[in-house]
C-alpha positions as CSV (number, residue, x, y, z in Angstrom):
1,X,0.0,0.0,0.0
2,X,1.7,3.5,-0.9
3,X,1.4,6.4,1.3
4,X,-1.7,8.0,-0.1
5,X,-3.5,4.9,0.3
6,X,-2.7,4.6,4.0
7,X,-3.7,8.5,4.7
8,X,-6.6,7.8,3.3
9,X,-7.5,4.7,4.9
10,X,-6.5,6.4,8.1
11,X,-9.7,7.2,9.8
12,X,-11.0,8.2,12.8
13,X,-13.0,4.4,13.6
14,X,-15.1,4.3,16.5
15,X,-16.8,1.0,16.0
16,X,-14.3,-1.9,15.9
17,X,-14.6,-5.9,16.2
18,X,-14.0,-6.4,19.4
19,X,-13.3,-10.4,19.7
20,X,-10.9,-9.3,17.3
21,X,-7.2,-10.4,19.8
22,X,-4.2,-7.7,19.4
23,X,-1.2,-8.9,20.2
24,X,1.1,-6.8,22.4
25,X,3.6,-7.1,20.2
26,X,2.0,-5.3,17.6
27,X,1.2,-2.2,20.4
28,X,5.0,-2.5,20.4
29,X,5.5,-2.5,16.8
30,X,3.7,0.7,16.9
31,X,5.1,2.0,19.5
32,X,8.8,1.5,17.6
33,X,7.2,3.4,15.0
34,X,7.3,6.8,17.2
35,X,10.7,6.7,17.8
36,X,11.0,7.6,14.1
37,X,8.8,10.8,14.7
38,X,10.2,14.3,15.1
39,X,10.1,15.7,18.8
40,X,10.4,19.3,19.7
41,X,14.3,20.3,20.4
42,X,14.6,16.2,20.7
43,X,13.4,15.7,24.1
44,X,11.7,12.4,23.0
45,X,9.4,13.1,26.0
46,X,6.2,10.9,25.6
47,X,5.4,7.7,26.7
48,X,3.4,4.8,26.6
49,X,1.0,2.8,28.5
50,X,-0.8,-0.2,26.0
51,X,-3.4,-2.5,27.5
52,X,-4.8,-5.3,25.2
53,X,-6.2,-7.3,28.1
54,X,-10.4,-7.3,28.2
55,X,-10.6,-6.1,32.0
56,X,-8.2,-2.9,31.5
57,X,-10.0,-2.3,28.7
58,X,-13.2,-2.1,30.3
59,X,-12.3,0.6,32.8
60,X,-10.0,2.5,30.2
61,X,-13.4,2.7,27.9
62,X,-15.8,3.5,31.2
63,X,-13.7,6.9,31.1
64,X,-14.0,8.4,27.3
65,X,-16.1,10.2,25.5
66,X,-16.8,9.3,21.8
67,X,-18.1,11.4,18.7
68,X,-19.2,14.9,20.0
69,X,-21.0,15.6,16.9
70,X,-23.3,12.7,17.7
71,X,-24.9,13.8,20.4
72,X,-27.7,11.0,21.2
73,X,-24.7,8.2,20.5
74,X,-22.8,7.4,24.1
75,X,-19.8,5.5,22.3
76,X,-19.6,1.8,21.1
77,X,-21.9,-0.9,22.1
78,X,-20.2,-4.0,23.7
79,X,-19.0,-6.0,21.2
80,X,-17.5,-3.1,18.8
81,X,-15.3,-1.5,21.5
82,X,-11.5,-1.4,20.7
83,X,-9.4,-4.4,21.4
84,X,-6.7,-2.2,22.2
85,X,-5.8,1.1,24.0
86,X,-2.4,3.2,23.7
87,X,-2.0,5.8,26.6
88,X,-0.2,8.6,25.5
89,X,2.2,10.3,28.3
90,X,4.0,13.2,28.8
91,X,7.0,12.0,31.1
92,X,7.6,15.6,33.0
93,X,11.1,13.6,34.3
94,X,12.1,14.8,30.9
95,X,10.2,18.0,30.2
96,X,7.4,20.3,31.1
97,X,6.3,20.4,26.9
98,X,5.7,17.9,24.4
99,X,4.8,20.9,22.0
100,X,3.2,18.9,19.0
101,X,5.1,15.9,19.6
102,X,2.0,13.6,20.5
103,X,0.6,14.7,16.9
104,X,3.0,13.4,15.1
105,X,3.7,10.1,17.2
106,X,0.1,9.5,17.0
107,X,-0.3,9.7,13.5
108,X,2.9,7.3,13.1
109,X,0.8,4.5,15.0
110,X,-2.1,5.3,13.2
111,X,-0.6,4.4,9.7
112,X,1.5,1.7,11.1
113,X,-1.9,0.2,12.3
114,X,-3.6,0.5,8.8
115,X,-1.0,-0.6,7.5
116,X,-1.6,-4.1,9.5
117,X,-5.2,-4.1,8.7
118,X,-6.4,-1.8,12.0
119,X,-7.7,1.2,12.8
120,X,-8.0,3.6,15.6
121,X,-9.3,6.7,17.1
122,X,-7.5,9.5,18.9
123,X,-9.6,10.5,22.0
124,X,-8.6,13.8,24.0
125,X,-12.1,13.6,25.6
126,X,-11.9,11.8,28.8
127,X,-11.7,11.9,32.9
128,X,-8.2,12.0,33.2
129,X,-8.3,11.8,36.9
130,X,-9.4,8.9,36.9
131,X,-7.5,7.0,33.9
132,X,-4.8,8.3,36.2
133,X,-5.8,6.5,39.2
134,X,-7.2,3.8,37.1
135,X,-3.4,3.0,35.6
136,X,-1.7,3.8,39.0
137,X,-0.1,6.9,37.3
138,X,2.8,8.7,39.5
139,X,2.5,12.2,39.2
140,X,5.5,12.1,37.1
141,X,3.4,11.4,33.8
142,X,0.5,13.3,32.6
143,X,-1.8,11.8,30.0
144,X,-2.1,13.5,26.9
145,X,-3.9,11.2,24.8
146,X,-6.0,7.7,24.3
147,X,-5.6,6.2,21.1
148,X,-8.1,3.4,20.8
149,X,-7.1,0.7,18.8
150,X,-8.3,-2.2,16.4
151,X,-10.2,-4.1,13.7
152,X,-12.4,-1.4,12.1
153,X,-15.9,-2.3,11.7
154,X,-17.5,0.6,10.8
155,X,-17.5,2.1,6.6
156,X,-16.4,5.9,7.1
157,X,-16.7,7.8,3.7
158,X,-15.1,11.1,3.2
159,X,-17.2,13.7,1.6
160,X,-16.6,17.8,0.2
161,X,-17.7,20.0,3.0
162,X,-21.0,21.6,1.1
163,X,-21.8,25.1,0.0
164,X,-23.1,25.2,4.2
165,X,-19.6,25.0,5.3
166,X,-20.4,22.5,7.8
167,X,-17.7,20.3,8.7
168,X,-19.9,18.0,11.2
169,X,-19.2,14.3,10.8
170,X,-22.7,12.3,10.7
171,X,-24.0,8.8,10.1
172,X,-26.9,7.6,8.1
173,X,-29.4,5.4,8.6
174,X,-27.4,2.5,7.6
175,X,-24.7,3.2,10.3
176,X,-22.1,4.5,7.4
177,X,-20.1,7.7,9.0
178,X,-19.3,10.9,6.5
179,X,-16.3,13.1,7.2
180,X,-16.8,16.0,5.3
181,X,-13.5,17.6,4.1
182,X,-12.6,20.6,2.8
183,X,-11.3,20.6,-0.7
184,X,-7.4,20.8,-1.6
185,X,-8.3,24.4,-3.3
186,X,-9.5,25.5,-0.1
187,X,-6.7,25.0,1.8
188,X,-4.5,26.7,-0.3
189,X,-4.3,30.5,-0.1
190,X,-0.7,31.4,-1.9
């Protein structure tokens, strides 16, 4: 698959196959692909915490939030949760800023995951006090991020954002999630 194929396959999934067993292994693999991202003045200042294990799970997902734009959906049902969660840190042993660092990590396990036939979801949207206390965090790391990860279940189409300029992401009545994008033209001003 070349690169333009994996950014577009790269989707924000929010329905997954949850039976569906990731191997920690490939939480590493992903993880080894960060180390290849750029970090602000090289501090290399993130890290990880991966659960794959059913329980862990459970509680990790009892503290997000899923899909703002769809208001009357509370997240996935049992069964389509993700099989996988990567915990995104910012180890303040190291430094006080991870400036856009956890951007571009993210999006390196993101395409290394379509790239294996997964998919994932970045969440920002969470209690984070008690992930903390759920992990058995030391105030040394601060969470920064959940990336959900696993075997995508869900069809997400991308669309042109519409003469409206609304840039909401939706489902129809068939379950299939638009991602209305703004066109290449559009994001070009020079």
């Amino acid at each position: 698959m070349d690169f333009k194929d994996l950014a577009k396959k790269n989707r924000s999934y929010r329905r997954f196959d949850e039976q569906f067993f990731i191997e920690r292994y490939t939480l590493t693999e992903l993880i080894g692909l960060t180390r290849f991202a750029a970090s602000g003045r090289n501090s290399q200042p993130l890290k990880y915490f991966l659960s794959n294990a059913e329980d862990l799970n459970g509680k990790i997902f009892s503290t997000l939030a899923w899909a703002g734009y769809l208001k009357e959906w509370p997240g996935p049902e049992k069964g389509e949760r993700p099989s996988a969660y990567i915990v995104v840190l910012l180890d303040r042993n190291i430094s006080d800023n991870y400036f856009c660092d956890d951007g571009i990590a993210m999006q390196n396990i993101l395409l290394g995951a379509v790239e294996k036939g997964l998919g994932g979801c970045i969440l920002r949207a969470f209690n984070k006090p008690r992930l903390k206390e759920i992990l058995k965090l030391s105030d040394r790391f601060d969470i920064i991020d959940v990336v959900a990860i696993g075997k995508p279940i869900e069809k997400v189409i991308i669309t042109n954002v519409g003469e409206d300029g609304d840039i909401k992401y939706y489902r129809d009545e068939n379950g299939i999630h638009y991602v209305p994008k703004r066109s290449s033209d559009e994001l070009i001003i020079g």
